[in-house]
C-alpha positions in Angstrom: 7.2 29.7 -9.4 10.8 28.3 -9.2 11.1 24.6 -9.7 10.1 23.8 -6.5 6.4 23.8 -7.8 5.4 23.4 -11.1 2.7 24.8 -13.1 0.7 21.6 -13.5 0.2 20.9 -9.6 3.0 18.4 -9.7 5.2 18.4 -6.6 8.2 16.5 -7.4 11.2 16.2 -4.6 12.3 19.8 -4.7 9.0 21.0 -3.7 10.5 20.4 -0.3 12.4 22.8 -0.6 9.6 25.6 0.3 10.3 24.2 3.3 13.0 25.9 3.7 11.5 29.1 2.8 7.9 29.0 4.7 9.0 26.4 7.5 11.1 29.3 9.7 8.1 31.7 9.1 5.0 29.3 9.9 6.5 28.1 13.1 5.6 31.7 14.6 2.4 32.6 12.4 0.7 29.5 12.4 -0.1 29.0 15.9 -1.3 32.4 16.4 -4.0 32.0 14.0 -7.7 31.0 15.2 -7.7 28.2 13.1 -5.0 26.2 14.2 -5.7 23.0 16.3 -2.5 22.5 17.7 -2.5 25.3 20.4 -0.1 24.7 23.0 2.1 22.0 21.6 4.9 22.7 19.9 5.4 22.5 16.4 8.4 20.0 15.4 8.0 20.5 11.4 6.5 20.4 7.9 6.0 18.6 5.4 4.6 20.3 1.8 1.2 17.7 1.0 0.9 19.8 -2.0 1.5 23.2 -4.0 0.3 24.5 -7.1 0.8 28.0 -8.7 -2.8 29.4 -9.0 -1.9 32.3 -11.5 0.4 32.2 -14.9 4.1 32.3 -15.1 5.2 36.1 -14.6 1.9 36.9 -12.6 1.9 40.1 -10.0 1.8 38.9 -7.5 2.2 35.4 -7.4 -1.0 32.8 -5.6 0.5 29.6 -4.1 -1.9 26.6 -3.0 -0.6 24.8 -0.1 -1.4 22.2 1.5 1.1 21.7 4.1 1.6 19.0 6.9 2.3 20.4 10.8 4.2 17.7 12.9 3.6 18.3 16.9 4.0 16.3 19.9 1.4 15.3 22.5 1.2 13.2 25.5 -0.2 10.5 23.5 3.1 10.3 21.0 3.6 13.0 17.8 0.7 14.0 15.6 0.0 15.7 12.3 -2.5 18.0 11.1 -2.6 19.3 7.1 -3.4 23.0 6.8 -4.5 25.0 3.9 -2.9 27.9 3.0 -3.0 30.6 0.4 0.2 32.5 0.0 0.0 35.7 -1.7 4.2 36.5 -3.2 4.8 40.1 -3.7 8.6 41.7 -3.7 7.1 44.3 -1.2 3.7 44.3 0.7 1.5 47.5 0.4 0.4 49.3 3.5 -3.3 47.9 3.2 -2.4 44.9 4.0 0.5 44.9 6.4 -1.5 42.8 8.6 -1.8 40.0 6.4 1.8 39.2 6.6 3.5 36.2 7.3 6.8 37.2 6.7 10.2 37.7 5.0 12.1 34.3 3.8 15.8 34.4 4.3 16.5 31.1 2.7 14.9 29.1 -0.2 13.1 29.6 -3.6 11.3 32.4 -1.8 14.2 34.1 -0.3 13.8 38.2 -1.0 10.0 37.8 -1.8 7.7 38.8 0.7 4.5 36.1 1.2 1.6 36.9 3.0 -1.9 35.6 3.4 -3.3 35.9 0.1 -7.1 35.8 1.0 -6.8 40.1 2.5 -5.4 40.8 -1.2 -8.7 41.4 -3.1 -6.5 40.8 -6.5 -6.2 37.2 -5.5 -8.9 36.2 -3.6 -10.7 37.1 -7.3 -8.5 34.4 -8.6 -10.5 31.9 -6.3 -14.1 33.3 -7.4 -13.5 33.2 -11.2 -11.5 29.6 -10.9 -15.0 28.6 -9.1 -17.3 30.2 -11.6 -15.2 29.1 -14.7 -15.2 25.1 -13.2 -11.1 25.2 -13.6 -8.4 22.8 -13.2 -4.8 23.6 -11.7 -3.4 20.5 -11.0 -4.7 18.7 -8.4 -7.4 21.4 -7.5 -10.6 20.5 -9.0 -13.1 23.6 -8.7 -16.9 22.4 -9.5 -20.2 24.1 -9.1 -24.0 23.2 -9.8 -25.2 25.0 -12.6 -28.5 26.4 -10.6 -26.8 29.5 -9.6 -25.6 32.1 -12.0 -22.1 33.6 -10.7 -21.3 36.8 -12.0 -17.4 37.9 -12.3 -16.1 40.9 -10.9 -17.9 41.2 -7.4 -15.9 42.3 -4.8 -14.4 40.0 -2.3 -13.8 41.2 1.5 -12.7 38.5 4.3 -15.4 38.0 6.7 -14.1 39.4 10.2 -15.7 36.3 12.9 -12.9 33.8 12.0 -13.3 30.6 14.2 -12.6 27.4 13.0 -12.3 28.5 9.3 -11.8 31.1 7.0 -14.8 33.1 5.1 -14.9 35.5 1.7 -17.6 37.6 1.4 -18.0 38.3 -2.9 -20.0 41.4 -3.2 -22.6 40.3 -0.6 -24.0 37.6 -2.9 -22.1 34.7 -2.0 -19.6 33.5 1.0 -16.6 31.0 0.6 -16.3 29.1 3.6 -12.4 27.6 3.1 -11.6 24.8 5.4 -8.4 25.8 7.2 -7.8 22.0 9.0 -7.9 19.3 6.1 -9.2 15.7 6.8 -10.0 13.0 3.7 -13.1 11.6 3.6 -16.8 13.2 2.7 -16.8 16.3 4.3 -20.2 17.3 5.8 -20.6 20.9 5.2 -20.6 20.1 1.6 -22.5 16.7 1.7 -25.6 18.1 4.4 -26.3 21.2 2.2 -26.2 19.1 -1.1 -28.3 16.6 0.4 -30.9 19.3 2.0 -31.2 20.9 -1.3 -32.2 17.9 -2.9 -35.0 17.9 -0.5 -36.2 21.6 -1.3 -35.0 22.5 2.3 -35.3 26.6 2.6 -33.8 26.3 5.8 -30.5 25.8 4.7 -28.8 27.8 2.1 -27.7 25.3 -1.0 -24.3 25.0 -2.2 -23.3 27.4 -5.3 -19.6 26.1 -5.9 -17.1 24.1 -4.3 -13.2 23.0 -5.0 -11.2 19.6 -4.1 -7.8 18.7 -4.1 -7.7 14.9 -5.6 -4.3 14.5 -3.6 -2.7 11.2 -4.3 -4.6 10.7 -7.8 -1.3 10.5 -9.2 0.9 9.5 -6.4 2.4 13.4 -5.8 1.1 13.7 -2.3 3.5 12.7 1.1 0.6 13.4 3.5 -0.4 9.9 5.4 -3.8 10.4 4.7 -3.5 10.2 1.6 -4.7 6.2 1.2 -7.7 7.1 3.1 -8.4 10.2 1.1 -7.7 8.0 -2.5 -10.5 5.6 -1.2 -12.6 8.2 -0.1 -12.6 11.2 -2.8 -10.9 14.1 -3.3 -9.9 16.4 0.2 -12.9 19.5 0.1 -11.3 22.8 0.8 -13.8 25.1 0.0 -17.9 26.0 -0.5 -19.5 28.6 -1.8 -22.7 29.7 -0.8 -25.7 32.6 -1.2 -24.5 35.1 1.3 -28.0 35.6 3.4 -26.9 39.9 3.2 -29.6 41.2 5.3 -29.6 38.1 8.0 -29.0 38.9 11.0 -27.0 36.5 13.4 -28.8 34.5 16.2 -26.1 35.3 18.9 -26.0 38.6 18.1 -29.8 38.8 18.2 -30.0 37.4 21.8 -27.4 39.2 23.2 -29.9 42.5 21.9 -32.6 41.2 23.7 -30.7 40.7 26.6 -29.5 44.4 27.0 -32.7 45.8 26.3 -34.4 43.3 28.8 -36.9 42.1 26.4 -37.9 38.5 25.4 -36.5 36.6 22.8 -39.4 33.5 23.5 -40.5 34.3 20.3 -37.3 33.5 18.1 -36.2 30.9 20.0 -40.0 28.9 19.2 -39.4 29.7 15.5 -36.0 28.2 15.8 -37.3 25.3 17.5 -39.7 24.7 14.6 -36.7 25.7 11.5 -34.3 23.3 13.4 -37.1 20.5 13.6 -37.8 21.2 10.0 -34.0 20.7 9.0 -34.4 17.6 10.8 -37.2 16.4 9.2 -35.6 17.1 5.6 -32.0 15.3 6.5 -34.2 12.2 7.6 -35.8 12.1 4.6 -32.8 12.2 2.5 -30.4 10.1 4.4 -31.7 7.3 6.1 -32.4 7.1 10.0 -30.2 4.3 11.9 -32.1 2.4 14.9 -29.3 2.7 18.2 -30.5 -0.7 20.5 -28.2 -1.8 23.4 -24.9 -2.2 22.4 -25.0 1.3 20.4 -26.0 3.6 23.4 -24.1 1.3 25.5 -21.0 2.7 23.2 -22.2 6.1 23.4 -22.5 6.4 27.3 -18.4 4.9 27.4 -17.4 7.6 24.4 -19.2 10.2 26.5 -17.3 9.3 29.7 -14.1 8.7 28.0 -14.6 12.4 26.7 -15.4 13.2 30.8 -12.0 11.7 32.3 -9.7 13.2 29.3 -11.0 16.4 29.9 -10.7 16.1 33.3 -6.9 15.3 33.0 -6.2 18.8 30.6 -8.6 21.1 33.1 -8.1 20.6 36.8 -11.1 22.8 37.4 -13.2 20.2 36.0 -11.7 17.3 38.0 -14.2 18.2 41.5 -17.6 17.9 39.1 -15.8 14.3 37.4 -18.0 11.8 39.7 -21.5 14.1 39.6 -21.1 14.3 36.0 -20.2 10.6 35.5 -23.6 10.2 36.5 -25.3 11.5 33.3 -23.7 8.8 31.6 -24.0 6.1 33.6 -27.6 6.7 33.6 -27.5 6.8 29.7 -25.7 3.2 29.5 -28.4 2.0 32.2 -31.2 2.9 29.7 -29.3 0.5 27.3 -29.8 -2.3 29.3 -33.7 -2.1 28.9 -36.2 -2.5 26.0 -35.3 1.0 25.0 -34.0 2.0 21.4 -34.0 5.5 19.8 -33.6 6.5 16.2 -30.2 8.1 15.0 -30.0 10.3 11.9 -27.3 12.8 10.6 -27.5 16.0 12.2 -26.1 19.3 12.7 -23.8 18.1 15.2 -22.7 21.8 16.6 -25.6 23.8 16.8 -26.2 26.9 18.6 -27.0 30.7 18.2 -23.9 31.7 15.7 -25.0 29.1 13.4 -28.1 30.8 13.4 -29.1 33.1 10.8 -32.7 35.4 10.9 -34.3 36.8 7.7 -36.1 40.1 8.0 -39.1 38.0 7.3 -38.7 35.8 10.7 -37.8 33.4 9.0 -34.2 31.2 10.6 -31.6 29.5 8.5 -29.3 27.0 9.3 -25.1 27.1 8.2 -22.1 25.9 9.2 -23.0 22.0 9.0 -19.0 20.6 9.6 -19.9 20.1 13.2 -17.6 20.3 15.9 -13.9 20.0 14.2 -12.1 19.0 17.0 -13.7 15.7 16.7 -12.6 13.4 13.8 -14.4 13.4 10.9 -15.5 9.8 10.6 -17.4 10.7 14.0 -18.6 14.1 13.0 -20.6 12.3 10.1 -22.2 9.1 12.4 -25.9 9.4 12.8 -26.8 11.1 16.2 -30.4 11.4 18.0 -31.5 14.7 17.2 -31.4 15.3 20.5 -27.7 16.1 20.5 -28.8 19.2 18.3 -31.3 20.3 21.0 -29.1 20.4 23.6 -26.1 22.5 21.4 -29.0 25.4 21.1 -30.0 25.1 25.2 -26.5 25.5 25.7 -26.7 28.2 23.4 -29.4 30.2 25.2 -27.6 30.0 29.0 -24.1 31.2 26.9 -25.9 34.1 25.7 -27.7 34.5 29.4 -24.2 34.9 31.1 -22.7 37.8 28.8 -24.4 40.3 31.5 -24.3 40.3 35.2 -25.9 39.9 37.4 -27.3 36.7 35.8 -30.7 35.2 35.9 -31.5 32.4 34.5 -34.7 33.3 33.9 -34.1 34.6 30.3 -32.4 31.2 29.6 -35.3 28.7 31.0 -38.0 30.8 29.0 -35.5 30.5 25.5 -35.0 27.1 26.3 -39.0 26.2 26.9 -39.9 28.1 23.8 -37.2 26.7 21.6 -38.8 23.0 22.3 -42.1 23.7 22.1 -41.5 25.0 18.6 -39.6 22.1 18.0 -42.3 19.7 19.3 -45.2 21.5 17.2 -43.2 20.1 13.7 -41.7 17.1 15.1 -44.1 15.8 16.8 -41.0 14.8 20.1 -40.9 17.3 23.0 -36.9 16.5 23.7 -38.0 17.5 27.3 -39.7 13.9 27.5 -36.0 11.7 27.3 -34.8 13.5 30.0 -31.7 11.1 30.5 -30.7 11.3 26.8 -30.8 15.1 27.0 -29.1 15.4 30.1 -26.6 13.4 28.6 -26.0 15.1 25.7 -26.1 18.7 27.8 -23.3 17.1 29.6 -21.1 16.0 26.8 -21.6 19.2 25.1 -20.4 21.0 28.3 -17.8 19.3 29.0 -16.6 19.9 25.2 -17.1 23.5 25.9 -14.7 23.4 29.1 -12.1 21.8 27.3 -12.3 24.3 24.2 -12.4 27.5 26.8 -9.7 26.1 28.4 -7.8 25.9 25.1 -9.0 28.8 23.1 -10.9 31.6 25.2 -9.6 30.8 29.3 -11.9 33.9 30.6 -15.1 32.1 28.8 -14.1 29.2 31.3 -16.5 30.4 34.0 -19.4 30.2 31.9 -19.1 26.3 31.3 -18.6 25.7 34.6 -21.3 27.1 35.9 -23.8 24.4 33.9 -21.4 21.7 34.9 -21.8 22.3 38.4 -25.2 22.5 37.6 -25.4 19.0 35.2 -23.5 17.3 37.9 -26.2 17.6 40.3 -28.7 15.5 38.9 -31.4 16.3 41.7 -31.8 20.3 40.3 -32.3 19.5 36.9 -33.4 22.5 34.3 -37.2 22.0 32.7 
């Protein structure tokens, strides 16, 4: 790499001079990609957070690390958010993976290279499995693993093709690398839930293999401003490596199945009633349950409605259902007046069908434990009734219901009936008895849902607002 990055991690001044070379090119690619939580506000500039060279001096082509600070504007005043990227160098980009590009730099230590997203070149996406399976350090990235899992070099890697939030390698179908595209310090909890689980003996939930960190700030090279909180809180997590379930098949994809050949799907949704309440179970018993008395849901019921009116602001569509939906939560807060307390533990925190996985046994698993990452992270990790997991998967079931016309919500009521049951028959709570907390958290999670069609997926928009038309009529409430 020119002197802009150096072989040890370091980023000295002149690493801002990548800028100059990537800035032009990611102002057009970045917001196109899934991952990128700025949608619809512009981008004003970057700032390199990091950069290190994964491959020796020389190397063909060339793997940069980059951790690299977006600068937008919102309503509120200017934000930033701190991608990861991995930019493959090459002098000219083969055919195969044309689509991979990000583009030509005219200006910089780049210029004349071609650079291109380095996880579709199976040459370099190696780089990350062997650094993983060796336990390397470049720098500032730290990669680590457990020692209970044997991982083999040489398997194949291919990128997984349902991108949402994140990216995901498949390595010879044995084992997925979830990379975290949108990096936030602190304890992340798709790393810190499956850990945790596995110290439990959970089954439900596939253990972590590997993992890699970037201690940014360890020795003062970092620009980002989260870099304080990340040196108080541990090292940034950008990536975990687990057992890829081969021969799963996906929840969503499993209802939607049943719904085109007009069959049931009672059946799966009571076993993954019983393997959610199971997970449950296991997370409470490693990390300690939290009581939540007045002034706690009291908080929760204002955080809900705060979510309701800044919603209703971004989606006009929404703005009609505001009062009836207001009501969820006001009937929440009410409950905090009384005698009433409930016991808050971590959770999923974005469960539904996609996050879902079925063995040919029968058997469900659990993945995807970061929870909803438009939220910050400090609140994706608070303990949560479990009923906020509940009412992710009944969402689940009527999203699944409304991918066929004409719609019955028959198929939906039965899921969602079966689903707790199961769940009751391990926990021992039928969520359908705390009908104002799951009403609430139906509502919340709806209202999330308009706000993310509205953002991401605008034809999708119809199908949240169905259930919020629903939800805001509190006399026709679902069993």
């Amino acid at each position: 790499m020119p002197e802009a990055v150096t072989r040890d991690g370091r980023t000295p001044a002149r690493s801002q001079e990548l800028i100059a070379s990537l800035g032009p090119l990611l102002l057009t690619w970045l917001p196109r990609q899934r991952w990128f939580a700025g949608k619809g506000r512009p981008v004003n500039g970057f700032t390199v957070v990091s950069a290190t060279e994964l491959l020796p001096p020389g190397a063909v082509p060339r793997l940069l690390h980059v951790l690299v600070r977006a600068e937008q504007s919102s309503p509120t005043g200017p934000t930033a958010d701190c991608y990861q990227l991995l930019v493959g160098v090459r002098r000219t980009l083969p055919p195969s993976l044309a689509p991979a590009l990000i583009g030509r730099p005219e200006r910089g230590p780049l210029r004349g290279a071609t650079v291109y997203d380095a996880l579709y070149d199976p040459r370099l996406a190696d780089v990350l499995l062997e650094a993983l399976r060796m336990r390397a350090r470049v720098g500032e990235l730290r990669f680590e693993r457990t020692g209970a899992t044997e991982i083999p070099s040489g398997l194949v890697p291919r990128v997984l093709g349902a991108e949402q939030s994140n990216s995901s390698l498949v390595y010879g179908d044995t084992f997925i690398l979830k990379l975290f595209r949108r990096i936030v310090p602190g304890t992340h909890p798709d790393l810190e839930l499956p850990l945790a689980l596995a110290t439990e003996g959970c089954r439900r939930v596939p253990p972590p293999a590997a993992w890699f960190c970037a201690d940014v700030g360890a020795r003062g090279t970092a620009v980002d401003e989260g870099t304080a909180s990340a040196r108080r809180e541990g090292a940034l997590v950008l990536g975990v490596l687990q057992p890829f379930l081969k021969s799963a098949d996906d929840g969503w994809e499993l209802a939607l199945d049943s719904l085109a050949r007009g069959g049931p799907f009672t059946p799966q949704a009571h076993a993954l009633g019983r393997a959610t309440a199971e997970v449950h179970g296991a997370l409470a018993r490693a990390l300690p349950p939290v009581s939540l008395g007045r002034a706690q849901i009291e908080a929760l019921s204002r955080s809900m409605a705060n979510r309701l009116d800044t919603t209703a602001r971004a989606v006009p569509a929404l703005r009609p259902y505001a009062d009836g939906l207001r009501t969820a939560f006001e009937a929440l807060g009410e409950l905090g007046t009384g005698q009433l307390s409930w016991t808050a533990q971590r959770v999923h925190g974005d469960l539904h069908l996609g996050q879902c996985l079925r063995a040919p046994d029968g058997e469900w698993s659990l993945i995807d434990f970061e929870g909803e990452p438009a939220r910050p992270l400090a609140e994706r990790r608070l303990p949560q009734p479990t009923v906020r997991d509940v009412a992710g998967m009944l969402r689940s079931f009527d999203y699944a219901a409304r991918q066929y016309r004409p719609w019955s919500p028959d198929w939906a009521d039965d899921c969602r009936a079966a689903y707790c049951t199961g769940y009751a028959e391990v926990s021992g709570r039928d969520p359908r008895h705390e009908p104002v907390l799951l009403r609430a958290y139906e509502t919340d999670k709806a209202v999330y849902e308009v706000l993310y069609e509205a953002r991401h997926r605008p034809d999708w928009l119809p199908v949240p607002l169905a259930a919020v038309a629903r939800l805001a009529t509190p006399s026709l409430p679902r069993p």
